[in-house]
PQR file with spaces between the fields and no chain letter, atoms N, CA, C, O and H, PARSE charges and radii, in Angstrom:
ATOM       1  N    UNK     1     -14.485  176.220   96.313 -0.4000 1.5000
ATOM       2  CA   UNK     1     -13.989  177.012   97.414 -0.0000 2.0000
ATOM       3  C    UNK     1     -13.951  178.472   96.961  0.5500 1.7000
ATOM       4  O    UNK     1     -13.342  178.804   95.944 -0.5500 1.4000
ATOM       5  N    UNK     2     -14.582  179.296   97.697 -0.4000 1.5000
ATOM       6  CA   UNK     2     -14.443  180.680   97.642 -0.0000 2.0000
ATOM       7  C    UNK     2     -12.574  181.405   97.744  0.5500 1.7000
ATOM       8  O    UNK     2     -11.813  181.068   98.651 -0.5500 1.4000
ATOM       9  H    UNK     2     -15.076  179.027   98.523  0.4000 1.0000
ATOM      10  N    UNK     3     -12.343  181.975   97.101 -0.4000 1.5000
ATOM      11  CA   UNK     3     -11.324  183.041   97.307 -0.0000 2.0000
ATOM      12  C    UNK     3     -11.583  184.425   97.736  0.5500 1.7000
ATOM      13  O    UNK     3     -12.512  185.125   97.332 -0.5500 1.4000
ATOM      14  H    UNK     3     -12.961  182.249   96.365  0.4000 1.0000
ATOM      15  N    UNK     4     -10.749  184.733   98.526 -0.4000 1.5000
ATOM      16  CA   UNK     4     -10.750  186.189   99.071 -0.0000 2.0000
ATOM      17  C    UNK     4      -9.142  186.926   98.747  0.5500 1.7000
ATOM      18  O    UNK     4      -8.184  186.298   98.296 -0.5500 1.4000
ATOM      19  H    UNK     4      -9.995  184.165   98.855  0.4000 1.0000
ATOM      20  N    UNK     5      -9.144  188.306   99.081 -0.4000 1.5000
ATOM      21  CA   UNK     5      -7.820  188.675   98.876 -0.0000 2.0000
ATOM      22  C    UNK     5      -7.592  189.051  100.299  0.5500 1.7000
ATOM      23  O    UNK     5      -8.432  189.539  101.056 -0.5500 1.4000
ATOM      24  H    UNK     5      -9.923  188.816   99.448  0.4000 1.0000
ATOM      25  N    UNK     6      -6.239  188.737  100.591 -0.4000 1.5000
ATOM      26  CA   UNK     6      -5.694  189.511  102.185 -0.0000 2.0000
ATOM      27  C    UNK     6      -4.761  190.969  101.861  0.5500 1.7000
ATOM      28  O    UNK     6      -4.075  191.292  100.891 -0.5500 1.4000
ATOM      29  H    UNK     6      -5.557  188.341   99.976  0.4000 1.0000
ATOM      30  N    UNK     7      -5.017  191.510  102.868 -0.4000 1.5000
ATOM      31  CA   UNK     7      -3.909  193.087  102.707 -0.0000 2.0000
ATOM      32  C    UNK     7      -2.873  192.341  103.527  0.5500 1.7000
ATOM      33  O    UNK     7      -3.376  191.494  104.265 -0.5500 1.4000
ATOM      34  H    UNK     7      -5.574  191.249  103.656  0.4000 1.0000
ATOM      35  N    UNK     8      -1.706  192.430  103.576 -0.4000 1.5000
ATOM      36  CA   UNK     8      -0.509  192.524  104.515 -0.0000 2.0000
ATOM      37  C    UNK     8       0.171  193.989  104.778  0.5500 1.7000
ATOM      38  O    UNK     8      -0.131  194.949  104.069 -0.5500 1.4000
ATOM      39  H    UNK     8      -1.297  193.118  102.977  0.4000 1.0000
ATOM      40  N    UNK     9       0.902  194.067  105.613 -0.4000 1.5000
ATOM      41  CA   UNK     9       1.774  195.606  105.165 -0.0000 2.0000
ATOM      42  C    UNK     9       2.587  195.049  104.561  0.5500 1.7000
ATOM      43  O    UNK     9       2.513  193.823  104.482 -0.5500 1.4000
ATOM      44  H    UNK     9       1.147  193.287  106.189  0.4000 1.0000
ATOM      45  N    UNK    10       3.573  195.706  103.968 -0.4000 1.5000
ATOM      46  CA   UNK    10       4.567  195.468  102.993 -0.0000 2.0000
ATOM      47  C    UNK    10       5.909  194.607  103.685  0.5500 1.7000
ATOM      48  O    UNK    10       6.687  193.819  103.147 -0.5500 1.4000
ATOM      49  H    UNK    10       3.633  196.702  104.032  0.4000 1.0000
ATOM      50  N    UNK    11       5.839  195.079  105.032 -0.4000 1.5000
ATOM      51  CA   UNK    11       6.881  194.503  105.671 -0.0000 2.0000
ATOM      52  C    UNK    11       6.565  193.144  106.310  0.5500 1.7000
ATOM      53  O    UNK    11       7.637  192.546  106.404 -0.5500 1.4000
ATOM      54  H    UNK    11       5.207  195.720  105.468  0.4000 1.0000
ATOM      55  N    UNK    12       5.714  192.509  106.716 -0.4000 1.5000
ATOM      56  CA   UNK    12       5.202  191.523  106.578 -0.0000 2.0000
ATOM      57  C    UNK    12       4.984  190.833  105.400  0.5500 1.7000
ATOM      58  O    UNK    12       4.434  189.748  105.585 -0.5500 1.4000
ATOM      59  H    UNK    12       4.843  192.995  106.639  0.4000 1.0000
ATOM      60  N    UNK    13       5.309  191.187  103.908 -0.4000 1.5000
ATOM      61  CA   UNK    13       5.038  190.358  103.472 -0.0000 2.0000
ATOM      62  C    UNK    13       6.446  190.246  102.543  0.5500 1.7000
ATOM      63  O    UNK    13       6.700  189.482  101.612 -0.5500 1.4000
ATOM      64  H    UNK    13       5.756  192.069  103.758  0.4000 1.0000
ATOM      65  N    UNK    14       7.252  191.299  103.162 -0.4000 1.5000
ATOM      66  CA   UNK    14       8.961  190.684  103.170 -0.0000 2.0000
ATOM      67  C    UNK    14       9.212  189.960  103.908  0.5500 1.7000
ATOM      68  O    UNK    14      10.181  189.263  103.605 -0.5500 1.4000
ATOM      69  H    UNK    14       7.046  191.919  103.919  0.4000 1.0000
ATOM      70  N    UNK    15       8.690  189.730  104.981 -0.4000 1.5000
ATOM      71  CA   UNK    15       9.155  188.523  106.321 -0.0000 2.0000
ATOM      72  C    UNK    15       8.524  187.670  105.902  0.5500 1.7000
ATOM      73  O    UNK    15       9.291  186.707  105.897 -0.5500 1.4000
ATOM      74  H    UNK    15       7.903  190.296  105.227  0.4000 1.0000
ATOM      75  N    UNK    16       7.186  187.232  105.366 -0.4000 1.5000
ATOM      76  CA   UNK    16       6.442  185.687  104.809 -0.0000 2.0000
ATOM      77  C    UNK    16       7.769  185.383  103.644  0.5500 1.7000
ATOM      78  O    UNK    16       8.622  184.587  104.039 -0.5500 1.4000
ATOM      79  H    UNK    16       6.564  188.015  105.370  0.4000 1.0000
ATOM      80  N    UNK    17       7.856  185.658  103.005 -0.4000 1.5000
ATOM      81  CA   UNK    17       8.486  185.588  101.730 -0.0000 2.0000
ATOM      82  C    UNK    17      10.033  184.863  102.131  0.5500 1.7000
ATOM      83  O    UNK    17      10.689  184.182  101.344 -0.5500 1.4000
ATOM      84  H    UNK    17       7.163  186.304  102.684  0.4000 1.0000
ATOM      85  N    UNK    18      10.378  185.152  103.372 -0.4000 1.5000
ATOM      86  CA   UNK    18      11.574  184.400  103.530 -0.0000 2.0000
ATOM      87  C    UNK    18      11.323  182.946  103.847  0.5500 1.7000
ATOM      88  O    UNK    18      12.204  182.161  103.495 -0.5500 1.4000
ATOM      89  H    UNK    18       9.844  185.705  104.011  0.4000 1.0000
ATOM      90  N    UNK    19      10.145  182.417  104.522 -0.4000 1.5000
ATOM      91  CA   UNK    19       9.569  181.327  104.600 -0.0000 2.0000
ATOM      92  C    UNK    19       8.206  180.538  103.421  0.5500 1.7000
ATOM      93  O    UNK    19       7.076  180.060  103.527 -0.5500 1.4000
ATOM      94  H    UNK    19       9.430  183.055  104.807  0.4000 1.0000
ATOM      95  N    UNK    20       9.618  180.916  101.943 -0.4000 1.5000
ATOM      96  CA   UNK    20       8.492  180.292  101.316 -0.0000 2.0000
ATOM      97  C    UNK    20       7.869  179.200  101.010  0.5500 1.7000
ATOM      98  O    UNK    20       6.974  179.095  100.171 -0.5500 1.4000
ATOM      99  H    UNK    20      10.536  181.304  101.858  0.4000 1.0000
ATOM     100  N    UNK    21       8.317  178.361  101.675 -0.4000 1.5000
ATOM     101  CA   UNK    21       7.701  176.930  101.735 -0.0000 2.0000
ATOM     102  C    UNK    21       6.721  176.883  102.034  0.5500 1.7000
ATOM     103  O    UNK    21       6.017  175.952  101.642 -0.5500 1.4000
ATOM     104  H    UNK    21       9.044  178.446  102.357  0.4000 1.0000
ATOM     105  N    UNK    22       6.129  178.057  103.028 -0.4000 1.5000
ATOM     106  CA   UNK    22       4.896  178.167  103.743 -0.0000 2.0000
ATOM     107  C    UNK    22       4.062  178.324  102.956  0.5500 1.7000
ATOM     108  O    UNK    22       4.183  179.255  102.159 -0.5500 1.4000
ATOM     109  H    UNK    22       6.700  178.813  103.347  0.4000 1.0000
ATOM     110  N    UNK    23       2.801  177.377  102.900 -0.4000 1.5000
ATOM     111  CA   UNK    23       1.696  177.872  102.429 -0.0000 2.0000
ATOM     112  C    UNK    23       0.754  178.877  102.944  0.5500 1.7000
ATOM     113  O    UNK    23      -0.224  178.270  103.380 -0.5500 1.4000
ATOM     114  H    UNK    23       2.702  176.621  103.548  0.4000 1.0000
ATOM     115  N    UNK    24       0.641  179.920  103.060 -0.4000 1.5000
ATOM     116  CA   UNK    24       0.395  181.022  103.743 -0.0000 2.0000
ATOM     117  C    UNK    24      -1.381  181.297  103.438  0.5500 1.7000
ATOM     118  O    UNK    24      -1.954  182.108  104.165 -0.5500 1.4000
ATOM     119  H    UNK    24       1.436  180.414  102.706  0.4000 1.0000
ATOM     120  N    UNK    25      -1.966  180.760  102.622 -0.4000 1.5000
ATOM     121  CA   UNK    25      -3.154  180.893  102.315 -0.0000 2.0000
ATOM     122  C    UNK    25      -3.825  179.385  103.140  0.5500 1.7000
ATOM     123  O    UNK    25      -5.005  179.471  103.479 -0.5500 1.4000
ATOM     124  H    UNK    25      -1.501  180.101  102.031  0.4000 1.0000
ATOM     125  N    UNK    26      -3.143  178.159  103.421 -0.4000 1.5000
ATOM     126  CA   UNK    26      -3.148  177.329  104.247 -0.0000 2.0000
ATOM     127  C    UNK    26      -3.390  178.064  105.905  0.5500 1.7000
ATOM     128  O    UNK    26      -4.456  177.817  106.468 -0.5500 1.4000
ATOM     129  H    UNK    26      -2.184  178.089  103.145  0.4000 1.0000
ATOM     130  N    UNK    27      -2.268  179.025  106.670 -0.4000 1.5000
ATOM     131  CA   UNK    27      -2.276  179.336  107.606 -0.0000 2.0000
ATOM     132  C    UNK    27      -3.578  180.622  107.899  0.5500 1.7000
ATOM     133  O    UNK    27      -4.325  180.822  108.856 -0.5500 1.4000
ATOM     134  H    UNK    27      -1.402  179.226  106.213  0.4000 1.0000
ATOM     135  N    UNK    28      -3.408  181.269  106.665 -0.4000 1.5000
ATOM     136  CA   UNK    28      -4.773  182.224  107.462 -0.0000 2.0000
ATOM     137  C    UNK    28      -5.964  181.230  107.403  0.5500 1.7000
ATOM     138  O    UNK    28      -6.638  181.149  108.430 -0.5500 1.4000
ATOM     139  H    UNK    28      -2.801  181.106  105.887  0.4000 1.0000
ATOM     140  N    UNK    29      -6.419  180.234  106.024 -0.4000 1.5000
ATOM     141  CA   UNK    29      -7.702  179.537  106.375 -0.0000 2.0000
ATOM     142  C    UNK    29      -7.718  178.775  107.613  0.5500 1.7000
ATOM     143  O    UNK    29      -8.836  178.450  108.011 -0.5500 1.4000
ATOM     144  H    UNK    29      -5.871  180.300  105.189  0.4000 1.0000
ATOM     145  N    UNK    30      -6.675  178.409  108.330 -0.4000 1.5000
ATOM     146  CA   UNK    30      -6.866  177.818  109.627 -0.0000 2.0000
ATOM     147  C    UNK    30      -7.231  178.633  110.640  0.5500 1.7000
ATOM     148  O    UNK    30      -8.255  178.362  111.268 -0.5500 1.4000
ATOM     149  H    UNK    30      -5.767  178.673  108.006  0.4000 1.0000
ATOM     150  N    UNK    31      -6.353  179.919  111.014 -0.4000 1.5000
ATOM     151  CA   UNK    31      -6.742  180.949  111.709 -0.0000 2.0000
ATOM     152  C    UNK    31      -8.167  181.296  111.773  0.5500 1.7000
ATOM     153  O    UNK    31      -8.894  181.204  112.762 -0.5500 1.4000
ATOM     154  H    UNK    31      -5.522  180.139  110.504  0.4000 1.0000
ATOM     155  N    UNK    32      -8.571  181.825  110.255 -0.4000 1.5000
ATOM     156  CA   UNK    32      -9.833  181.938  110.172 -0.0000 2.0000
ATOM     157  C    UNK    32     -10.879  180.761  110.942  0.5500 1.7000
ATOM     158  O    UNK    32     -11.727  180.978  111.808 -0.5500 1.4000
ATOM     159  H    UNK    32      -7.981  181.900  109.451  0.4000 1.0000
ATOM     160  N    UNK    33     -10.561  179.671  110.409 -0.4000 1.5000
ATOM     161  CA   UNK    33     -11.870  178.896  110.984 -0.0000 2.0000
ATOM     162  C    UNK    33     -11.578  178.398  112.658  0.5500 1.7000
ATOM     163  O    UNK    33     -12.354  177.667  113.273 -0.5500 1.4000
ATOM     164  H    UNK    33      -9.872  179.495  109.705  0.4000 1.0000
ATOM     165  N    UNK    34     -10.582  178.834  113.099 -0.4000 1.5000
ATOM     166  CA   UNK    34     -10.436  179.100  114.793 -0.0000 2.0000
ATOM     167  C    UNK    34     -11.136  179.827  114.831  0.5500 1.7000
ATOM     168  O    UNK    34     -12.204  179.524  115.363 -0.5500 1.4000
ATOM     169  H    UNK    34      -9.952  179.428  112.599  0.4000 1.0000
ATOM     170  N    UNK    35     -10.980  181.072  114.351 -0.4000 1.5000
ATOM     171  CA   UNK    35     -11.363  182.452  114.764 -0.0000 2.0000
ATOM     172  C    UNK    35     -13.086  182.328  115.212  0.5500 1.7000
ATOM     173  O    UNK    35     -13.746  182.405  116.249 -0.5500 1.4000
ATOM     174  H    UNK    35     -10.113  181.318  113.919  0.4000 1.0000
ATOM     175  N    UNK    36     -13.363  182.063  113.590 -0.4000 1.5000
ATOM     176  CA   UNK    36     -15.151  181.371  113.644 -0.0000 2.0000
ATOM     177  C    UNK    36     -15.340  180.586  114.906  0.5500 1.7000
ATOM     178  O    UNK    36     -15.605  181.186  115.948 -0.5500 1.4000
ATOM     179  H    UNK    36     -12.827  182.001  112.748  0.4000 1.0000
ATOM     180  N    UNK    37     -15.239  179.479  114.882 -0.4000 1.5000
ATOM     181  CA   UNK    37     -14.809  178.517  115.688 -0.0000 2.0000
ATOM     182  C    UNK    37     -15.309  178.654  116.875  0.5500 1.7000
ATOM     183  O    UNK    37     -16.352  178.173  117.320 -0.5500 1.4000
ATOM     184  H    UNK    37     -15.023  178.992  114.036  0.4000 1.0000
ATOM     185  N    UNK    38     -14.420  179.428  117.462 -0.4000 1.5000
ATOM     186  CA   UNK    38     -14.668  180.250  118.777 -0.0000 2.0000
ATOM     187  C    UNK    38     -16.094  181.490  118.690  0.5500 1.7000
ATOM     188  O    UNK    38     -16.815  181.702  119.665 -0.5500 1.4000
ATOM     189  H    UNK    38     -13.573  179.818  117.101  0.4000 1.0000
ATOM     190  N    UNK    39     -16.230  182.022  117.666 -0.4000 1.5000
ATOM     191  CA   UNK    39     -16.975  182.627  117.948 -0.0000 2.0000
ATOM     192  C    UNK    39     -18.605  182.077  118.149  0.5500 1.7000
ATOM     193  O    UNK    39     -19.407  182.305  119.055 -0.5500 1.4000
ATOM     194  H    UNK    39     -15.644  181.850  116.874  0.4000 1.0000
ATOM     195  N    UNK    40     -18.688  181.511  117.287 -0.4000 1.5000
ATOM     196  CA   UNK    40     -19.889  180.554  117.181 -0.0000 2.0000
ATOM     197  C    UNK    40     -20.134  179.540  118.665  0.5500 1.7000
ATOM     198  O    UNK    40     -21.288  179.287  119.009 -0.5500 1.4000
ATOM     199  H    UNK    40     -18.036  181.326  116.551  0.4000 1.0000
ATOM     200  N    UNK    41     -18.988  179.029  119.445 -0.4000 1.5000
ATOM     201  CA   UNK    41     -18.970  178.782  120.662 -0.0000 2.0000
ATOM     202  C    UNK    41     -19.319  179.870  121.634  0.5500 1.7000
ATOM     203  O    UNK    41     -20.038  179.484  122.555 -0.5500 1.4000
ATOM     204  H    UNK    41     -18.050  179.234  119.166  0.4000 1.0000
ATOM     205  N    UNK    42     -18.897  181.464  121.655 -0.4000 1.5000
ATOM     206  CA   UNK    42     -19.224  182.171  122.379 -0.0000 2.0000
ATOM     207  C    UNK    42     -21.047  182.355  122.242  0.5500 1.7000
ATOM     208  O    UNK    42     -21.772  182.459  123.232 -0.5500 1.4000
ATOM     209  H    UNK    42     -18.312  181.778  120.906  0.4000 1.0000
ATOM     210  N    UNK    43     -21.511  182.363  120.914 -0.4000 1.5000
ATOM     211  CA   UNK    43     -22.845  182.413  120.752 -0.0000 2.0000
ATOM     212  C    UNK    43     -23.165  181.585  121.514  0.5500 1.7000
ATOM     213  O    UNK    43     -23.508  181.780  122.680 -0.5500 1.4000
ATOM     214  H    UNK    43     -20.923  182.278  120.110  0.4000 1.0000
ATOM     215  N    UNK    44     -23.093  180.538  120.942 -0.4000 1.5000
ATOM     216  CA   UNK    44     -23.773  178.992  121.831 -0.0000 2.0000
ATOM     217  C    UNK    44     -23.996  179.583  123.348  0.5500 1.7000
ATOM     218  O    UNK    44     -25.053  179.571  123.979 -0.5500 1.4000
ATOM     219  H    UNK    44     -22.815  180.380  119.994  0.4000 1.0000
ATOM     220  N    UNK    45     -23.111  179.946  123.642 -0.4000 1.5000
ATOM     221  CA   UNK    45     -22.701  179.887  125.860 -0.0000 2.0000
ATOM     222  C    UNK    45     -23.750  181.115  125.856  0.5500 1.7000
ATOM     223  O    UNK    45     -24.747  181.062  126.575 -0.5500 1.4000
ATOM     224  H    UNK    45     -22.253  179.956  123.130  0.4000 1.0000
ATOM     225  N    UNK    46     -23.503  182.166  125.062 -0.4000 1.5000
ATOM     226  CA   UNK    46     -24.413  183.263  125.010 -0.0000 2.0000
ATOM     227  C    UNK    46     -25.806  183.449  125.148  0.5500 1.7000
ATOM     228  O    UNK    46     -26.484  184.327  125.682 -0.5500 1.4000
ATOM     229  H    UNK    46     -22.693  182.209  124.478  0.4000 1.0000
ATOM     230  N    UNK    47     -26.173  181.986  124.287 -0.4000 1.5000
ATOM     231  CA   UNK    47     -27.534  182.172  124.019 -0.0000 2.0000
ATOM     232  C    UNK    47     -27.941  181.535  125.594  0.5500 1.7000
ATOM     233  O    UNK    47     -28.905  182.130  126.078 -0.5500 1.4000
ATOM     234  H    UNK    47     -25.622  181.273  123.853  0.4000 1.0000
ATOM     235  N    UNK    48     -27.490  180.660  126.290 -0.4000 1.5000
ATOM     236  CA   UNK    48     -27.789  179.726  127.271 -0.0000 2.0000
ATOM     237  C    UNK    48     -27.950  180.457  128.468  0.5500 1.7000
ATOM     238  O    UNK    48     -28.563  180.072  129.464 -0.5500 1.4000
ATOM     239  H    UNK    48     -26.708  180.178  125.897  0.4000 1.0000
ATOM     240  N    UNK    49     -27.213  181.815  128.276 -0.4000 1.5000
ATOM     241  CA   UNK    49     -27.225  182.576  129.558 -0.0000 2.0000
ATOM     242  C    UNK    49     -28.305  183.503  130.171  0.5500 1.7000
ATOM     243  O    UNK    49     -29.207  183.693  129.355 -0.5500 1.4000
ATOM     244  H    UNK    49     -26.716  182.128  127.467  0.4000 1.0000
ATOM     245  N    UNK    50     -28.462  184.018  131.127 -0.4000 1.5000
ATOM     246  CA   UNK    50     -29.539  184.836  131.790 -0.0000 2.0000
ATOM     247  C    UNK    50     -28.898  186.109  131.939  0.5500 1.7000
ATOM     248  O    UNK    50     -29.517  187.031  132.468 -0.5500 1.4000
ATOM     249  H    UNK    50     -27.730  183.864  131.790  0.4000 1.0000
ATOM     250  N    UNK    51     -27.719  186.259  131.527 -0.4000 1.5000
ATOM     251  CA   UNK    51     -27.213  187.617  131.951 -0.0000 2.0000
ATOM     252  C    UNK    51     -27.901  188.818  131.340  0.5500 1.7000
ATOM     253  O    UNK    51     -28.477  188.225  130.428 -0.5500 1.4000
ATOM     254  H    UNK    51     -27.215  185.509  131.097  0.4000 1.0000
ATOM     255  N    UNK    52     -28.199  189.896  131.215 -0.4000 1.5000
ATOM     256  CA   UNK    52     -28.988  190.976  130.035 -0.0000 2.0000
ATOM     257  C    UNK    52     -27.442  191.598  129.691  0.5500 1.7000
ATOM     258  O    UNK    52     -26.365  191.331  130.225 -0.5500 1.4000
ATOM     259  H    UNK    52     -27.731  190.378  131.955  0.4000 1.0000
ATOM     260  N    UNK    53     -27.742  192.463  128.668 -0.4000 1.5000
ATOM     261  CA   UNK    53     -26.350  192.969  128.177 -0.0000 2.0000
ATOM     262  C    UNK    53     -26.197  194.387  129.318  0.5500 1.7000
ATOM     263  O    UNK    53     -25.096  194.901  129.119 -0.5500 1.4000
ATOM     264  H    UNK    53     -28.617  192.680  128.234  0.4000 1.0000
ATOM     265  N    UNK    54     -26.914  195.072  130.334 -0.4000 1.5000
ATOM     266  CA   UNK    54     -26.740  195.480  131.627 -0.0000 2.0000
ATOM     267  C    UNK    54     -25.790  194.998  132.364  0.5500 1.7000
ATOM     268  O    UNK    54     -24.836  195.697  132.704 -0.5500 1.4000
ATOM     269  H    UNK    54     -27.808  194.654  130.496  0.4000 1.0000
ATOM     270  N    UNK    55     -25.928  193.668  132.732 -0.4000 1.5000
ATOM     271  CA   UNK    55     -25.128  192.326  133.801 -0.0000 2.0000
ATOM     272  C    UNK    55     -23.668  192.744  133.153  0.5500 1.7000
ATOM     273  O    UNK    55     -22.710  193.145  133.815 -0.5500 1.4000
ATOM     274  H    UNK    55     -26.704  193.100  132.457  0.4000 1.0000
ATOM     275  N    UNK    56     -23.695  192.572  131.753 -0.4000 1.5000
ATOM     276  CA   UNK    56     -22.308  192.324  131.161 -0.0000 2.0000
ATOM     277  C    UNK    56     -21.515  193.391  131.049  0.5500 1.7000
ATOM     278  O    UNK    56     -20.285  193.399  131.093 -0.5500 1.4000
ATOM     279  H    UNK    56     -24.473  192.246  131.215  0.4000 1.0000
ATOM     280  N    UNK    57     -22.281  194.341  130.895 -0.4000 1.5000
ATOM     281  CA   UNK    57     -21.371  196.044  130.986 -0.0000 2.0000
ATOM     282  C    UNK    57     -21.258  196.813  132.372  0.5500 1.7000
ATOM     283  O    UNK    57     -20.698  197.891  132.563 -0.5500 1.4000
ATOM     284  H    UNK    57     -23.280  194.334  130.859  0.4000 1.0000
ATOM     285  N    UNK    58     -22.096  195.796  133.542 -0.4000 1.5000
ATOM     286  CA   UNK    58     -21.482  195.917  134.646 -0.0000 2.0000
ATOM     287  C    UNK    58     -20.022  194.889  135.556  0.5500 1.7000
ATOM     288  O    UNK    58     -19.252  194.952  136.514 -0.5500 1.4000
ATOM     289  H    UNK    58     -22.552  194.920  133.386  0.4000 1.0000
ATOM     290  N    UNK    59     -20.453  193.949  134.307 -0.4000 1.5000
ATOM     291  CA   UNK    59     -19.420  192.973  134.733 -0.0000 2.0000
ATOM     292  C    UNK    59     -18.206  193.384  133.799  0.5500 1.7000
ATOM     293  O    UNK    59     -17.277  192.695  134.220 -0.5500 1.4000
ATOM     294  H    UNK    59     -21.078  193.897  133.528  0.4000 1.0000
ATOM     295  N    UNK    60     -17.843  193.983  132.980 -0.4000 1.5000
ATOM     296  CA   UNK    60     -17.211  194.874  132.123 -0.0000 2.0000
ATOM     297  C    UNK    60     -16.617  195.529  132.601  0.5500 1.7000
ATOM     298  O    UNK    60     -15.394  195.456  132.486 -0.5500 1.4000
ATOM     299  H    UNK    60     -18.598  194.543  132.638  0.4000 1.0000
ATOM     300  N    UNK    61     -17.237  196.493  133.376 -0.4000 1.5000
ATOM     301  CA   UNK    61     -16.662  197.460  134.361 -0.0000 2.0000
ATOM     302  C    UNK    61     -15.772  197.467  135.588  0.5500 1.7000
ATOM     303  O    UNK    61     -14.889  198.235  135.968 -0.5500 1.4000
ATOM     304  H    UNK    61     -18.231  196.552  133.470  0.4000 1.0000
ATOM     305  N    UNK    62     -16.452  196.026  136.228 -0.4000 1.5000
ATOM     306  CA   UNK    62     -15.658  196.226  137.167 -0.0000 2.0000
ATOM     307  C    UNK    62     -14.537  195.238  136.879  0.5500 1.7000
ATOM     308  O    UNK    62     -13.476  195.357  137.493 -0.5500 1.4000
ATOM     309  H    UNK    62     -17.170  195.402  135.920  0.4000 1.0000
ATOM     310  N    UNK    63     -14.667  194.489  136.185 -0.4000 1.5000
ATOM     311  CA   UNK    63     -13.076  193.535  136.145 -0.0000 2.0000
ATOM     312  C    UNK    63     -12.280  195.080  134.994  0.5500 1.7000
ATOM     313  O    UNK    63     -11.049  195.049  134.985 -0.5500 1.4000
ATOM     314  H    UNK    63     -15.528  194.392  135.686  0.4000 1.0000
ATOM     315  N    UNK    64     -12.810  196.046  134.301 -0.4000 1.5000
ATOM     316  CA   UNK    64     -11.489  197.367  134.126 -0.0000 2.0000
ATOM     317  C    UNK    64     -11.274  197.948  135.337  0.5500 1.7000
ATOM     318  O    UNK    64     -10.213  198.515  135.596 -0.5500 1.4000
ATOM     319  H    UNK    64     -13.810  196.071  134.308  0.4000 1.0000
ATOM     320  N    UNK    65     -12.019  197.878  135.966 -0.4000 1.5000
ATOM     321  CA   UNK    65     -11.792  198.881  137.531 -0.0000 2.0000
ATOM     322  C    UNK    65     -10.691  197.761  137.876  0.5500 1.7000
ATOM     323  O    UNK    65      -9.531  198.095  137.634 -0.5500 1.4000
ATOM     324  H    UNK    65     -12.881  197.418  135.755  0.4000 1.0000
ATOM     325  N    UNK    66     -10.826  196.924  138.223 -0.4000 1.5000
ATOM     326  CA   UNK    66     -10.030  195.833  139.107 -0.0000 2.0000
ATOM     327  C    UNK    66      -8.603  195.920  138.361  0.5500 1.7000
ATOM     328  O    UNK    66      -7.557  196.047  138.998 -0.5500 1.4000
ATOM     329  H    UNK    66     -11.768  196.653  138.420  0.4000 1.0000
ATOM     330  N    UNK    67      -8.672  195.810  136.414 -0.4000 1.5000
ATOM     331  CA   UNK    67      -7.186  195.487  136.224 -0.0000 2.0000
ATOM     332  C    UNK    67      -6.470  197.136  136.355  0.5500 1.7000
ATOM     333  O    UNK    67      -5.255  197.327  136.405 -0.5500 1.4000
ATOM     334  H    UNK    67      -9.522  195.707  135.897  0.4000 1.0000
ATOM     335  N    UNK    68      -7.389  198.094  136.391 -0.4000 1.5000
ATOM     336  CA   UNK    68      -6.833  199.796  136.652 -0.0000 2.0000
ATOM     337  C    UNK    68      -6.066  199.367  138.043  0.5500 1.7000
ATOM     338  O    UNK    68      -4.838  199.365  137.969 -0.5500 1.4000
ATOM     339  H    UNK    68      -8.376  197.939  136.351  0.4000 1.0000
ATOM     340  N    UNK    69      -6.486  199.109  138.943 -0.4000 1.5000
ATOM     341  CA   UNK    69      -5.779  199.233  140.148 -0.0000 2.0000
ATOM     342  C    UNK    69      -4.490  198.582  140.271  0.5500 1.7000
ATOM     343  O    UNK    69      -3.436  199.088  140.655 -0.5500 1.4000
ATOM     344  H    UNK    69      -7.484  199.111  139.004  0.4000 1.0000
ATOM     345  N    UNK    70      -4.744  197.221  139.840 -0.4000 1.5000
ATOM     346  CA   UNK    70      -3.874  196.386  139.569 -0.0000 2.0000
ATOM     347  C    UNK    70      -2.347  196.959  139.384  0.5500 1.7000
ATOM     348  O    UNK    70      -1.347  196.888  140.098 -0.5500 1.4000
ATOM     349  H    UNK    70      -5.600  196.809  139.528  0.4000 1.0000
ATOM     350  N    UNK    71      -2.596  197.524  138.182 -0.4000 1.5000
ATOM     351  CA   UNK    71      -1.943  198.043  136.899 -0.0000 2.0000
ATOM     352  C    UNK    71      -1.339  199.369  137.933  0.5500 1.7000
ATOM     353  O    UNK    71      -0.193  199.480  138.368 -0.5500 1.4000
ATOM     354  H    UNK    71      -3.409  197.582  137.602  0.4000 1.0000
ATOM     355  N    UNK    72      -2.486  200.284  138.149 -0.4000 1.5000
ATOM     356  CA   UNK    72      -2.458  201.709  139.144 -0.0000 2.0000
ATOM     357  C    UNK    72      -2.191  203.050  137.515  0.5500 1.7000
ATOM     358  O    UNK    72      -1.548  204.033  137.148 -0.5500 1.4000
ATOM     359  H    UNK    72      -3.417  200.194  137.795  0.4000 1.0000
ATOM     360  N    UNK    73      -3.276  202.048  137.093 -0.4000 1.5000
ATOM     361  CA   UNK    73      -3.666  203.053  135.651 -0.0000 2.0000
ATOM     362  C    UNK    73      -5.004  203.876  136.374  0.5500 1.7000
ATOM     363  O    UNK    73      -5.902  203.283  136.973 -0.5500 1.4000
ATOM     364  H    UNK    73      -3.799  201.249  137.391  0.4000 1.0000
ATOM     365  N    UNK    74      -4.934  205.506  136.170 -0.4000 1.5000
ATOM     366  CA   UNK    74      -6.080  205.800  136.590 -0.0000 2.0000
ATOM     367  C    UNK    74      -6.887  207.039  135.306  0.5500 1.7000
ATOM     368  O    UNK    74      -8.022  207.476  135.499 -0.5500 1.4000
ATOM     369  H    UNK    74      -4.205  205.988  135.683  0.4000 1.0000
């Protein structure tokens, strides 16, 4: 198994430290391979699609237009 190092801020890693039972190198490798996980699923759907990356930065646009109004952020 590969090792990596994580940064925390300092204050976060006074708050882990009160829960030290936690295996904390346990919880980010899970995170992590969600994280992947999902992304590798977004590829998949990605590749299957007809949209051009045009479609998507118009479809981008208008669901920010839509949550601006929403919101009445201008």
């Amino acid at each position: 198994m590969t090792n990596i190092t994580l940064s925390v801020p300092d204050d976060l890693h006074g708050r882990m430290k009160h829960f030290s039972e936690i295996r904390w190198s346990e919880v980010a490798r899970k995170a992590i391979e969600q994280k992947v996980e999902g992304l590798e699923l977004m590829d998949k759907l990605a590749a299957k699609s007809r949209l051009t990356q045009k479609d998507a930065d118009e479809i981008g646009e208008k669901i920010k237009e839509s949550a601006a109004k929403r919101l009445k952020i201008k």
